[in-house]
N, C-alpha and C positions, 0 to 999 in steps of 0.2 A: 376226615383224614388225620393219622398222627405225625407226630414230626419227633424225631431225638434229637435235644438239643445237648451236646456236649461242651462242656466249661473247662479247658485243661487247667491242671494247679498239682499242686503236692500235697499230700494231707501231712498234715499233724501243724501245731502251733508254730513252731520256727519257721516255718512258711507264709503265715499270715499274714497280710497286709503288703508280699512282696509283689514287687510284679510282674514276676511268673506266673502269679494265681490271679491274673485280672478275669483267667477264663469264669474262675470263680467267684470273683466277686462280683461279673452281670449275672451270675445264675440267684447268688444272692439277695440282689440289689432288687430282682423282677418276683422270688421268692416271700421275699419280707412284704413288698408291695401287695401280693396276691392274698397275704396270711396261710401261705403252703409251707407246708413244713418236711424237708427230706428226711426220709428214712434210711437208716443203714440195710444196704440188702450187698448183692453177691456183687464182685470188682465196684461198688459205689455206695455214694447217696444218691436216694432219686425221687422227684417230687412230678407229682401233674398239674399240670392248670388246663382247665379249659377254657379257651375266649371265642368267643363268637362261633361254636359248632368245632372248633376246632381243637385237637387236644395234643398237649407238648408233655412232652416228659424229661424232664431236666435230668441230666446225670452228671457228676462231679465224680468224677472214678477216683476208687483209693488204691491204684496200680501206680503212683506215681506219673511222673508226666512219659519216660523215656517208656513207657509200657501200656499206654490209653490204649494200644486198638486191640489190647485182649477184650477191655471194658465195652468200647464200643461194636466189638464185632457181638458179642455177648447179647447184648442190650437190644442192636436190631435184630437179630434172630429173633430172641426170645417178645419181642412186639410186633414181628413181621415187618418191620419200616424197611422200605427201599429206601438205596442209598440216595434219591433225591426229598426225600425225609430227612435228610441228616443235615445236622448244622455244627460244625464247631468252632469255639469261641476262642480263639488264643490272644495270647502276645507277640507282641511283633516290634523287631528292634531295629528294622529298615523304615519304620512310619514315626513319625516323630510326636509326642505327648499328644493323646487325647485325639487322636488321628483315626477313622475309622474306615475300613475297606473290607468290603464284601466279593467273596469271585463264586464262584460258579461252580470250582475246580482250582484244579493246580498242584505244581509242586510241592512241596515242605516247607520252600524257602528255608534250609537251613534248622528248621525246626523239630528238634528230634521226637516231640510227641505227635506233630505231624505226620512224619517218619515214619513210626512206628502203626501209625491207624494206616498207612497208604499199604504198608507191608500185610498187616494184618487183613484187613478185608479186600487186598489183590486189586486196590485201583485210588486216583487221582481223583473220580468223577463224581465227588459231595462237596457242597459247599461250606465256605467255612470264612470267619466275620474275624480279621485282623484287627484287635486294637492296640491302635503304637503307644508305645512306653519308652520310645525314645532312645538314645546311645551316648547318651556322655559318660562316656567311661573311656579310660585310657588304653590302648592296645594291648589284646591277653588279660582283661579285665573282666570278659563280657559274662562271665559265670558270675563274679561276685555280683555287677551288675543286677543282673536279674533276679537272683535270690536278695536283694539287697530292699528294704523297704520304701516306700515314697518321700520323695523331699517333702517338707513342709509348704513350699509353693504348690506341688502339687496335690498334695493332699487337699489344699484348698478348691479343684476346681475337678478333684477325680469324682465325686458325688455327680457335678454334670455328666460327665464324660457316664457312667456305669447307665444314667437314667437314655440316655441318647443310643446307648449299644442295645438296653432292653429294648427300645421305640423299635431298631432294627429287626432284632429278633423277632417282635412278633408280628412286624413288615412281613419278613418272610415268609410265616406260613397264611397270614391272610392276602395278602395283594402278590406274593410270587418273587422268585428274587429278581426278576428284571428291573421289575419299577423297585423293588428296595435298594438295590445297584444307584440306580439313577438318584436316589432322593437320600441315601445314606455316606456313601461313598463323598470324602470330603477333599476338594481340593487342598491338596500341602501348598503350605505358606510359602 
């Protein structure tokens, strides 16, 4: 079976290290691990890994974040993936640092490259692995926020945080999102 795993983020260098692109830094972080290297092809970069009979296809779209589901809808077509194949990787600013939550399904919460994939492929019903980055920002802040790079304390401890989102990831496609639910899914402090 394959799976698309998507990593939402912005391309180009002034985006790097922020953390709106944490989508891309577990595609990263499971990439460098595997020694896979993405290629530039059509709305992205995309690399495979196979683990255990099982093959992923990582995509990092270069559509910007508020325009992922041209990429995404693109991407499973052209692999054939049902949308219970699909996994994507975002930021989220309702879960607080290093926070990790897995559903099923669901809304945007708010999340415009969310948004735009529920738009584009005409549904809710793919899962997708929230990791929180937190809200200290001041009211009518939350854009800089997020475009904004890591503090230094966290920077310290986001290496764990990207290794524990890859563990999830590839929960998924080997043991099924239920039990990665159960065994990823972290209670907030």
């Amino acid at each position: 079976m394959a799976f698309l795993i998507v990593g939402l983020g912005n391309i180009g260098p002034e985006y790097a290290n922020t953390r709106h692109n944490v989508g891309f830094d577990v595609l990263n972080t499971w990439a460098k691990a595997a020694n896979a290297r993405f290629t530039s092809v059509r709305y992205g970069a995309i690399t495979e890994i196979m683990l255990k009979g099982k093959r992923f296809m990582l995509l990092k779209p270069s559509t910007y974040m508020n325009m992922s589901g041209k990429a995404v809808n693109y991407w499973l077509q052209a692999e054939r993936i049902t949308a219970e194949g699909l996994l994507v990787v975002v930021d989220d600013l309702a879960l607080p640092f290093g926070i990790l939550r897995m559903r099923k399904q669901g809304s945007d919460g708010g999340h415009n490259g969310l948004k735009n994939i529920n738009e584009i492929i005409g549904n809710q019903q793919y899962a997708r692995l929230r990791v929180g980055i937190g809200n200290a920002f001041l009211q009518g802040r939350q854009i800089d926020y997020v475009l904004s790079e890591w503090s230094d304390e966290e920077q310290k401890t986001l290496p764990a945080v990207l290794d524990k989102a890859v563990e999830a990831v590839k929960a998924f496609g080997l043991t099924g999102i239920e039990r990665t639910m159960n065994t990823f899914n972290t209670p907030q402090p």
